[in-house]
C-alpha positions as CSV (number, residue, x, y, z in Angstrom):
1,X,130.0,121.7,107.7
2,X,127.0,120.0,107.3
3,X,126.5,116.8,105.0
4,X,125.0,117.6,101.4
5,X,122.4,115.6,99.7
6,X,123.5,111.9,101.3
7,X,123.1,108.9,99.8
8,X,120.7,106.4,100.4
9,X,121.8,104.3,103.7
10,X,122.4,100.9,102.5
11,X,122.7,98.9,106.2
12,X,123.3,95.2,105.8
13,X,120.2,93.3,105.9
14,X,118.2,95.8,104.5
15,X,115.7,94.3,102.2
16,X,116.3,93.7,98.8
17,X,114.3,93.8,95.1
18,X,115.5,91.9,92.2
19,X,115.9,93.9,89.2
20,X,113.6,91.8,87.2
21,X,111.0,93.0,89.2
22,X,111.4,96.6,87.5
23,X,109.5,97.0,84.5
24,X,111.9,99.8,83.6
25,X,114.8,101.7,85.7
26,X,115.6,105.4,85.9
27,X,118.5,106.6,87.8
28,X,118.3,110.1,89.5
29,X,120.2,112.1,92.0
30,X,118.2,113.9,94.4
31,X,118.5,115.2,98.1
32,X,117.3,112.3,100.4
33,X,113.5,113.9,102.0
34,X,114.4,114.9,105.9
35,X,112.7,115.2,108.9
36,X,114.3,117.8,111.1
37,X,115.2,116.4,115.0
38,X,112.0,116.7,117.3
39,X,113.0,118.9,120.6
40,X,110.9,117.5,123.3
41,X,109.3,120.0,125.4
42,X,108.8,120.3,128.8
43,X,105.3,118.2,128.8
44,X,106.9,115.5,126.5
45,X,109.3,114.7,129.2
46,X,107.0,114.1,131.7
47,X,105.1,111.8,129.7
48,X,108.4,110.3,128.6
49,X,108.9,109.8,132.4
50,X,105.9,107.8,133.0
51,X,106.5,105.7,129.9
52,X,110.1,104.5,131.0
53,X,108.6,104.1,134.3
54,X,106.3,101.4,132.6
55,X,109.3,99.6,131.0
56,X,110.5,95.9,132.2
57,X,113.4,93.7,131.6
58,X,113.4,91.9,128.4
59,X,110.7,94.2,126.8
60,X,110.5,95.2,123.0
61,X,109.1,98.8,122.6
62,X,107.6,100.7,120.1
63,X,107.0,104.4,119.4
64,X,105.1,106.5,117.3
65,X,107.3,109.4,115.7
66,X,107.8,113.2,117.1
67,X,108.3,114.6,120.1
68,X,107.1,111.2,121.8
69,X,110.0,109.2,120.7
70,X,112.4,111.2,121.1
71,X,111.3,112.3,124.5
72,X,111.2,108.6,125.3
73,X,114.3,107.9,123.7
74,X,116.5,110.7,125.9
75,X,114.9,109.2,128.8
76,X,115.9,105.9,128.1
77,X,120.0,106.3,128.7
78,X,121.0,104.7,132.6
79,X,116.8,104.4,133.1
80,X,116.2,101.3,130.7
81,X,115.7,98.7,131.8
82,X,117.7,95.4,131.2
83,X,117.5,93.6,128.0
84,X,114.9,96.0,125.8
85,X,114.6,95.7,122.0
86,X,112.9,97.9,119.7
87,X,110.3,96.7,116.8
88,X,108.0,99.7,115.0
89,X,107.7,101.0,111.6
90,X,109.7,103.9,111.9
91,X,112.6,105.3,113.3
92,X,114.4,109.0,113.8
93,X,117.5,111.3,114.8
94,X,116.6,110.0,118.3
95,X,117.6,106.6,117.8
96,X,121.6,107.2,117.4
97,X,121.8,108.3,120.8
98,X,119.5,105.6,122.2
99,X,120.7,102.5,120.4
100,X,122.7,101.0,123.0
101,X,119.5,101.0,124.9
102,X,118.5,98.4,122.8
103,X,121.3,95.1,123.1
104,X,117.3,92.9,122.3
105,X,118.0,94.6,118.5
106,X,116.3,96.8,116.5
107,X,113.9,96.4,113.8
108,X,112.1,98.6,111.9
109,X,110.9,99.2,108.0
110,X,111.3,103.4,107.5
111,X,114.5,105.6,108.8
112,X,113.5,109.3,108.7
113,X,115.5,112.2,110.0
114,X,118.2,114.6,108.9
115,X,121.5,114.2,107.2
116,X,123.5,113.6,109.9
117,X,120.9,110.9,110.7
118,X,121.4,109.3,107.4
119,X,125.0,109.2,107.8
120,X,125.1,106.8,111.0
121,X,121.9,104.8,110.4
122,X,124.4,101.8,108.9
123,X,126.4,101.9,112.2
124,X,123.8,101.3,114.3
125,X,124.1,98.1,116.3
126,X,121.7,95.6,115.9
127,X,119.6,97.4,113.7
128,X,117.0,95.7,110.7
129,X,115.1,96.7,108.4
130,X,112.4,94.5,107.1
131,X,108.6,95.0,105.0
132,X,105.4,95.9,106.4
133,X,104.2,92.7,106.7
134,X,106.7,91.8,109.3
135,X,106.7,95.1,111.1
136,X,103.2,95.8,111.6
137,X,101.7,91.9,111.0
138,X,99.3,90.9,114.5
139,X,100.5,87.6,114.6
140,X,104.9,88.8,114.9
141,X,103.8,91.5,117.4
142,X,101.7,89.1,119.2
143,X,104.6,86.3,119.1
144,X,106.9,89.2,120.8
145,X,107.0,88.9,124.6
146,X,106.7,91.6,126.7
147,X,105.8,94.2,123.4
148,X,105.1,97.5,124.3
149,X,103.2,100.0,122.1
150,X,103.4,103.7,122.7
151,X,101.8,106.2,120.5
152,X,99.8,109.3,120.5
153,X,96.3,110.2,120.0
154,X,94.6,114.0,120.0
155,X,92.0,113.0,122.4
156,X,90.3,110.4,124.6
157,X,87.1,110.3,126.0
158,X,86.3,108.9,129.3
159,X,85.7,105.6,128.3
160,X,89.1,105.4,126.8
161,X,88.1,105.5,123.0
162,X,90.1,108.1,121.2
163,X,90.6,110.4,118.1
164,X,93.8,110.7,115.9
165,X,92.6,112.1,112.8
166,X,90.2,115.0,112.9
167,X,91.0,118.5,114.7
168,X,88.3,120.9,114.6
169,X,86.0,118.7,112.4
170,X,88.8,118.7,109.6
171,X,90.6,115.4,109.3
172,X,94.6,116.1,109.7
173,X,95.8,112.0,109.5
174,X,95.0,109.1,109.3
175,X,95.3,106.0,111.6
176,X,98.1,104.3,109.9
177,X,99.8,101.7,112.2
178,X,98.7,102.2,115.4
179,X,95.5,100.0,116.0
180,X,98.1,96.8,114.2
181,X,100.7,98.0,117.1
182,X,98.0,98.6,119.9
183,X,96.6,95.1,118.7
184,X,99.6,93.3,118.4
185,X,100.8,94.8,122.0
186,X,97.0,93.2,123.3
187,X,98.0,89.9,121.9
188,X,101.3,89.9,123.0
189,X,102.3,87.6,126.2
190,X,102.9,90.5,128.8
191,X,102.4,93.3,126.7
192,X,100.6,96.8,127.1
193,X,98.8,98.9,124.6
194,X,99.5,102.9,125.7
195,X,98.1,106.0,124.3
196,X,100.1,109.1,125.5
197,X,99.3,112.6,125.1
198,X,99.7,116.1,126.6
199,X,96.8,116.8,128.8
200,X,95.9,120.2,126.9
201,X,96.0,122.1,123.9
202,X,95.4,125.5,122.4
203,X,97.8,126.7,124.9
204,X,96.0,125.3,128.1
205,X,92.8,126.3,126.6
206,X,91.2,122.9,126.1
207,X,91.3,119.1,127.4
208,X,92.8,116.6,125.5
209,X,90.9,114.2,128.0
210,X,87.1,114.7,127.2
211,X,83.6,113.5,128.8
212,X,82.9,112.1,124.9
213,X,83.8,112.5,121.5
214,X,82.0,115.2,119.3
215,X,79.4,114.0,117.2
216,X,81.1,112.9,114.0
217,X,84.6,112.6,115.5
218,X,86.4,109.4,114.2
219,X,86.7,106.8,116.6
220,X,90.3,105.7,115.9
221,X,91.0,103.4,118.5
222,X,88.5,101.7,119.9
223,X,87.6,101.2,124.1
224,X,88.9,97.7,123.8
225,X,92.2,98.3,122.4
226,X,93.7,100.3,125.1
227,X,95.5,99.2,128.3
228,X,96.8,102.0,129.7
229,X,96.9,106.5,129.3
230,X,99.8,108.2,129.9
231,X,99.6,112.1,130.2
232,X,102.6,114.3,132.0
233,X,100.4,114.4,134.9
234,X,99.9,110.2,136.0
235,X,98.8,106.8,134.0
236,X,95.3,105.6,133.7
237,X,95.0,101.9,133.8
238,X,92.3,101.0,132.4
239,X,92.9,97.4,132.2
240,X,89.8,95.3,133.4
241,X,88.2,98.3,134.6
242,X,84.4,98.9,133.9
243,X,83.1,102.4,132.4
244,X,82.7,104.3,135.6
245,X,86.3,103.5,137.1
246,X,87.8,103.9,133.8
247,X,86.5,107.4,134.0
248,X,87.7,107.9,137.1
249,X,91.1,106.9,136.7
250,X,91.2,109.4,133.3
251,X,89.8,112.3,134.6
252,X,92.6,111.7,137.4
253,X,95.4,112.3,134.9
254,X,93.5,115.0,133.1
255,X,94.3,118.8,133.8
256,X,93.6,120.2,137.3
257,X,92.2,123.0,135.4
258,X,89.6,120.5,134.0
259,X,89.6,117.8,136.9
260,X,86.8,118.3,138.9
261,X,84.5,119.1,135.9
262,X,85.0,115.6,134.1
263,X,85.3,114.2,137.8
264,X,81.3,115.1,137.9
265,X,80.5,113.9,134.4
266,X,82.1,110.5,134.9
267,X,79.4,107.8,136.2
């Protein structure tokens, strides 16, 4: 049976508002929102692969939601390495199985999943919840050794610039935490700012990796704030690498399908 309309997980440590903070008060009994369990697909593992494969002792990761994390997180299991923690703005179904991954702790400021998810999110070891400003402020991520920010984009061009809002011209998102978490990874001692993405879309159809962005494409992450691309087919370093390498090593973990024609665009 499953569990019907949960309460509201109340973990120790969660933060706290003082009632005279509330103008007025209005109790109400509703069904908590849910987010259904992502199944990783076949292409999410792989990239989930290359991500662990990044991983070193003593690290502190964070992930984006979807299929990402909880690809990541099923990889993690006998693969992670010694010591991880785990500091983002959000965390999912995934997590209960992964926990143990994490002895470093685990903070975060949103829990989102399904019922079930609910139920065991104040059993999880090592687990805090704390504001925005802590979760996503540059100067705690950059005081975190070792902090390692995964999260995907729709797109990147050859330079390593990418898109994360706009599919088709029509904006779908917005940037939200990413460039503080990409940032914060940049300034962190040891840490790595990773974009990871499926190769293709529309079924094969199209590149994810580009030779440039369309003309009125948001730029959501800039060149600069990017260390490294995963795709299920290789990572791109792209650390200290000029413009013509750095399209090298992306049209390398492109598509094969697409390979050789960004392989004659790049400089």
């Amino acid at each position: 049976m499953g569990i019907v309309n949960p309460r509201m997980p109340d973990p120790d440590g969660a933060p706290r508002l003082p009632l005279s903070r509330f103008a007025a008060l209005v109790e109400a009994d509703h069904p908590l929102p849910e987010l259904a369990p992502a199944t990783p697909d076949p292409v999410s593992q792989a990239i989930a692969a290359h991500v662990v494969g990044l991983l070193r002792e003593g690290d502190t990761l964070q992930l984006g939601l979807g299929k990402l994390q909880a690809a990541v997180l099923a990889r993690l299991g006998a693969a992670a390495p010694a010591g991880l923690a785990y500091h983002g703005g959000m965390i999912s179904s995934g997590m209960t199985l992964a926990a143990s991954s994490f002895p470093g702790g685990i903070t975060t400021g949103t829990a989102l999943g399904d019922a079930a998810f609910y139920a065991r999110v104040p059993a999880l070891p090592g687990l805090r919840f704390a504001p925005v400003g802590q979760t996503h402020a540059i100067a705690t991520l950059a005081a975190i050794p070792g902090f390692v920010s995964v999260n995907s984009v729709l797109e990147v061009d050859l330079t390593g610039q990418s898109n994360a809002e706009a599919l088709g011209g029509r904006q779908i998102s917005g940037q939200g935490g990413l460039v503080d978490f990409l940032r914060g990874a940049r300034a962190s001692t040891g840490g790595r700012a990773v974009l990871a993405l499926p190769s293709t879309a529309s079924g094969g159809r199209a590149s994810r990796i580009v030779a440039r962005l369309a003309p009125g494409t948001p730029v959501t992450v800039a060149r600069g704030d990017v260390d490294l691309v995963v795709t299920e087919h290789g990572v791109a370093d792209l650390r200290e690498a000029d413009l013509a390498t750095r399209a090298q090593r992306l049209a390398a973990i492109a598509a094969p399908a697409f390979r050789a024609e960004l392989e004659t665009i790049a400089p």
